[in-house]
C-alpha positions in Angstrom: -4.3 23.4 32.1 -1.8 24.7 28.8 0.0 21.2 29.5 -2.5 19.2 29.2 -4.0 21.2 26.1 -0.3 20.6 24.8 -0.4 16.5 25.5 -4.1 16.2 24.2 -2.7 17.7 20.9 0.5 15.6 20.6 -1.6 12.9 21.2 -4.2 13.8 18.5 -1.1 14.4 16.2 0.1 11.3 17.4 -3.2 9.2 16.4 -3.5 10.9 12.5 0.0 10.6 11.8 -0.4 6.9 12.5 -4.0 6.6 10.6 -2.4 8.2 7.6 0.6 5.9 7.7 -1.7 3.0 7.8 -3.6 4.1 5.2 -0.7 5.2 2.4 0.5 2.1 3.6 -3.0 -0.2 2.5 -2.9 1.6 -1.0 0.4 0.8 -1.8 0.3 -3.1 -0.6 -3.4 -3.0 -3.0 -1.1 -1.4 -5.9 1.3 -4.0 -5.3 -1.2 -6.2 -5.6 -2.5 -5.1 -9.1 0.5 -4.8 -10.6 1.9 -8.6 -9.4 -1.4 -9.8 -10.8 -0.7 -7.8 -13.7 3.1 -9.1 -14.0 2.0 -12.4 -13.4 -0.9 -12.7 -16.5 1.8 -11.3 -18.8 4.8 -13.6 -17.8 2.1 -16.3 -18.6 1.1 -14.8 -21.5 4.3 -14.6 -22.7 5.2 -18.2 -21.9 1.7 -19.6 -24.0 3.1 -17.7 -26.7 6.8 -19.0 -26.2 5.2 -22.9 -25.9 2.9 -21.8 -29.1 6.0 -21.4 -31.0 7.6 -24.5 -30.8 
């Protein structure tokens, strides 16, 4: 009975560690996000203002 208690609790282990990972991993690829949207309105931002010039 203890080794199945022991299995049943790697496996639970298992299962969290891998939700956890999947999660930290979905916030950073939405952060990424954000800040390449972010990059990307100030690089054009910066070239309107560079055409502007001339």
């Amino acid at each position: 009975m203890k080794k199945y208690l022991v299995i049943a609790l790697l496996v639970i282990v298992a299962i969290v560690v891998a939700y956890l990972t999947f999660i930290i991993a979905a916030i950073k690829i939405v952060i990424g996000g954000i800040l390449l949207g972010i990059s990307a309105i100030a690089l054009l931002a910066v070239w309107i203002m560079w055409k502007i010039e001339d």
